[in-house]
N, C-alpha and C positions, 0 to 999 in steps of 0.2 A: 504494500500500500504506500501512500505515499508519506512525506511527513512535511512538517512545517513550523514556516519559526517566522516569525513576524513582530513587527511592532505596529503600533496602536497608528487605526487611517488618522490625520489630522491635517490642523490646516489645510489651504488652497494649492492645489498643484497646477501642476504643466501639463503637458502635451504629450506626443508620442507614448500612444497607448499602449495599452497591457500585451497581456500573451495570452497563450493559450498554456497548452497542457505540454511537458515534456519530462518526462521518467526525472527529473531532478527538480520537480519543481518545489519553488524554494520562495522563501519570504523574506526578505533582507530591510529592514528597518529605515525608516528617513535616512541615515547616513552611511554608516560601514558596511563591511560585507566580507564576511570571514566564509569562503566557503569550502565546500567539500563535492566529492562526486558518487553516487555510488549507481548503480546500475540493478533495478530490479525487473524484470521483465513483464512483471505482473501490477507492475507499479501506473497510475495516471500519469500522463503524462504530459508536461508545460512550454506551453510553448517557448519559454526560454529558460534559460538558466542564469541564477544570480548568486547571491555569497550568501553565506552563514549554513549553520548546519544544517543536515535535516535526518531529524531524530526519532520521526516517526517511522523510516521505513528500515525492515530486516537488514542488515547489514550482515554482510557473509564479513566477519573479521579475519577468514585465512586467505580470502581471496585477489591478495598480493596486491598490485598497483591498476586503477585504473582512469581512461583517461579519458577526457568527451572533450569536444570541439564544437563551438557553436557558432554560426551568424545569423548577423538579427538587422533588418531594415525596416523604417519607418516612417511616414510621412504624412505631418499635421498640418492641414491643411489652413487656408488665410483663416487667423484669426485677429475678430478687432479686441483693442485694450481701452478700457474705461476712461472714460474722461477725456476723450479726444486727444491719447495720446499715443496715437500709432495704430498700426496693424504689425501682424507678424506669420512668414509660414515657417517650418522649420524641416530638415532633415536627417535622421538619425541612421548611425553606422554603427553596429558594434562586433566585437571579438573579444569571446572569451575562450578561457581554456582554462578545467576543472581538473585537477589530479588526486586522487587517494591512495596512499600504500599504508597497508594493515604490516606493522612493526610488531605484535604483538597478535595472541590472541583477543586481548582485551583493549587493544589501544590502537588507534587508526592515526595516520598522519596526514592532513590535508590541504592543499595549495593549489593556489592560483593566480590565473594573469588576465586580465581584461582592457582593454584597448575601446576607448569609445570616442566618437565622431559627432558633435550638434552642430547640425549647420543655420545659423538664426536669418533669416528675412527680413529686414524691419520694412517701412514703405510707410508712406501717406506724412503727417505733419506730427508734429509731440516730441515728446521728449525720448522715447521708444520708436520713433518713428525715421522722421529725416535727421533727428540725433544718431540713429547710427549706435548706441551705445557698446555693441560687442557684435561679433559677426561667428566666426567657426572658432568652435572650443572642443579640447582635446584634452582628454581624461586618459588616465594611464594606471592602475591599478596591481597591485600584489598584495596577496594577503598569504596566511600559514595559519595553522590550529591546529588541536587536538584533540581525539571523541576517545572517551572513554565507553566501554560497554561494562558498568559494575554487574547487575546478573539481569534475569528475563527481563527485567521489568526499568532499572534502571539507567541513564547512559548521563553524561555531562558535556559539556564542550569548551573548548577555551581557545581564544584564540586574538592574532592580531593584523591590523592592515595598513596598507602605506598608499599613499596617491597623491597623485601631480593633478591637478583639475586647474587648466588654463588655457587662455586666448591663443591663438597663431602669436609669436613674440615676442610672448608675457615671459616673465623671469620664471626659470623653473624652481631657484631656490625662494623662491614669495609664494609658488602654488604648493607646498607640502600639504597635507592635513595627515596624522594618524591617530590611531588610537587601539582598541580591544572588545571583546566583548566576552560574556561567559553565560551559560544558558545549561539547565538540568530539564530532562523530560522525563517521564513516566506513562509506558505501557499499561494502558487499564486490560485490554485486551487486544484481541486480533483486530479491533475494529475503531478501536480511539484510544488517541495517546494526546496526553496534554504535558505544558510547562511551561518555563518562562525564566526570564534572566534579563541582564542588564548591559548596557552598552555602553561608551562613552568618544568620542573624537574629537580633534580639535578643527576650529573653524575660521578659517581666513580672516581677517579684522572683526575677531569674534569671540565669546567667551568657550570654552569646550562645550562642545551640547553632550546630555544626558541621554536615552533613550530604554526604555522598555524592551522588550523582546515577549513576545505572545506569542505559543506554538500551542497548534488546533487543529488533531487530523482525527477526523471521522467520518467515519462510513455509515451513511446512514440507514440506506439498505443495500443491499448487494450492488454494486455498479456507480453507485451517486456517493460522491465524498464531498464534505465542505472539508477545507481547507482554509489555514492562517499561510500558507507555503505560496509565498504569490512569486512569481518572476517574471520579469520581462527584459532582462540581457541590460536591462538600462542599469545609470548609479546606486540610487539609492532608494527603497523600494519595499514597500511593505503592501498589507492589503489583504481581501477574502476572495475565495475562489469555490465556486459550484462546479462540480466536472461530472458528466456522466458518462463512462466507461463503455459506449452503443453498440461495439465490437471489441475482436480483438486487437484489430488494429485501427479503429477511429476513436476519439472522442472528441465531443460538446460540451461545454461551459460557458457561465457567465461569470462577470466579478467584477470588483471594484478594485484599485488601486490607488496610494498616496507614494506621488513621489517627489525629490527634494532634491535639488542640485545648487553647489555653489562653489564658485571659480575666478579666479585671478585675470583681471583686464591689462591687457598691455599700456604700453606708454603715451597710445593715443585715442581720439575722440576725448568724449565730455567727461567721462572718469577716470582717466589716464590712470594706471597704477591702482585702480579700484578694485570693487569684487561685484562680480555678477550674480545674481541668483533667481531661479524661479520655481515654483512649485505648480503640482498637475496633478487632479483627484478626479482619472477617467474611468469609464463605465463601461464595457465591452462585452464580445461576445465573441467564440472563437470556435475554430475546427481544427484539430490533430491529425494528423495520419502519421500512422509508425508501421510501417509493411516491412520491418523485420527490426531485431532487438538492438540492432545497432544501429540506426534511422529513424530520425523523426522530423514533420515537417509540419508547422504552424501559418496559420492565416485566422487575422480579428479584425475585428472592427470595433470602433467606441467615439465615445464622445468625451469630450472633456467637460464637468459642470461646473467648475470653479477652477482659478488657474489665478497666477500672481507671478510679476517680474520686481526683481530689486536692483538697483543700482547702489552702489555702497561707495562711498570715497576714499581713499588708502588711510586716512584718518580716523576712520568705522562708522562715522556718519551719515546716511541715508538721503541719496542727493533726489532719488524719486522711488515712488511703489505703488502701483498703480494693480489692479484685476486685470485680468482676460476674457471676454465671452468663450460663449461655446464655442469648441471647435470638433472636426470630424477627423479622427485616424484613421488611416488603414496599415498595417505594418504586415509582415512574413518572419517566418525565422526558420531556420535548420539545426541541427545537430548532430553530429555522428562520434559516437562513444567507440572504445576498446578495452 
């Protein structure tokens, strides 16, 4: 089955919508993303994959190293910003790549790499608009952790992550953020496993943010699982997911998603040396196909119902922050495991 670990939806988010279903689907918090891979064939599966653990599903701990590979594309269509201060469309590229090697019977090692691509649009008048405030930002991510499996019932996680989130020419050493997180679950039985932990990162012209971590995998009746394990190949990423299991190689779902991104502006336009940031709290609906255990291929659609841009000046000051209207995603994604 599958598992999941998420933190609580909040706040206004962004754009480029959710996923669908892929055998690691995963729920990674407003910010970090510690994650792990493991490969269950009997597992739902999301249409992307993200960081942090996932604690609901069987873990074969002797079954040595293994590895998935994912891409993920996405594209938010025009959206207007409140207050007459722009329009915006956007497009997203991502690559990750997920590793796990079982070091022990009872101790898993897990690591990875993600590479991500926002391509921003501004247009029209405003401040987000013919301001121009940031254009292609480029996110570079590694993370490393630890799964304990104590017995049937119990497992823990710990772990920590490092990332660069900046503009084309921004300073790499002003884009750092890292931090950890650690998270304990429990198997009630074959059919739901719950837990929870806590997270922490640091924030660009920012104080460290705190977060939650909420893990919620149940099956409610044979085939249909709600899920806390959301993923979508993007930053940072938490949220609920509905999947129902239709075959054995398709699934359907709905869910919701909160995501959170924030990142270093280069030395020019109206925030020179500032920090960009936006949030996206989108609605969707998706289709899986996995026509063998080592392939899976997503397609969703959704809308955005709340969304928010920030502009921050290298002094931590807030030079604008304005909503977004609704907007419409459509994204795809792949993955192929070993």
């Amino acid at each position: 089955m599958l598992q999941l670990l998420t933190a609580a939806l909040a706040a206004s988010p962004f754009a480029p919508l959710p996923q669908a279903v892929d055998q690691d689907m995963l729920a990674s918090l407003q910010v970090p993303s510690l994650a792990m891979m493991e490969d269950g064939e009997n597992d739902v599966v999301a249409v992307a994959e993200e960081d942090v653990p996932e604690f609901a599903q069987n873990v074969d701990w002797t079954s040595g190293t293994r590895l998935s590979f994912t891409f993920h594309y996405a594209h938010l269509f025009n959206t207007k910003i409140d207050d007459d201060m722009g329009e915006f469309d956007m497009d997203q590229l991502r690559f990750r790549v997920k590793g796990s090697t079982s070091i022990t019977d009872t101790f898993s090692l897990s690591y990875g790499f993600r590479f991500e691509y926002d391509g921003f649009n501004f247009a029209e008048s405003g401040f987000f608009g013919n301001g121009q405030p940031w254009s292609d930002i480029y996110t570079t991510q590694f993370n490393l952790g630890g799964f304990w499996s104590i017995d049937d019932h119990w497992s823990v996680f710990a772990g920590g992550v490092v990332r660069f989130a900046r503009e084309s020419e921004a300073d790499w050493g002003d884009s750092l953020e890292a931090g950890g997180a650690a998270a304990v679950s429990y198997r009630f039985s074959d059919t739901l496993t719950m837990g929870g932990g806590l997270g922490v990162i640091t924030q660009l012209e920012d104080d460290p943010l705190f977060y939650p971590i909420i893990i919620v995998d149940w099956e409610i009746i044979e085939r249909l699982v709600l899920t806390t394990r959301v993923s979508t190949g993007w930053a940072n990423e938490s949220g609920v997911e509905l999947v129902y299991r239709w075959t054995d190689n398709w699934d359907v779902g709905v869910g919701a998603a909160y995501d959170f991104q924030r990142f270093r502006i280069n030395d020019e336009g109206p925030i020179a040396g500032g920090v960009g940031e936006f949030t996206a709290l989108p609605f969707f609906g998706f289709v899986n196909w996995k026509p063998m255990p080592a392939f899976n291929a997503s397609l969703y659609v959704g809308v955005n119902t709340y969304g928010e841009l920030k502009a921050v000046r290298s002094n931590g000051s807030t030079a604008a922050s304005s909503n977004y209207g609704m907007g419409f995603v459509l994204g795809a994604q792949g993955t192929i495991s070993f």
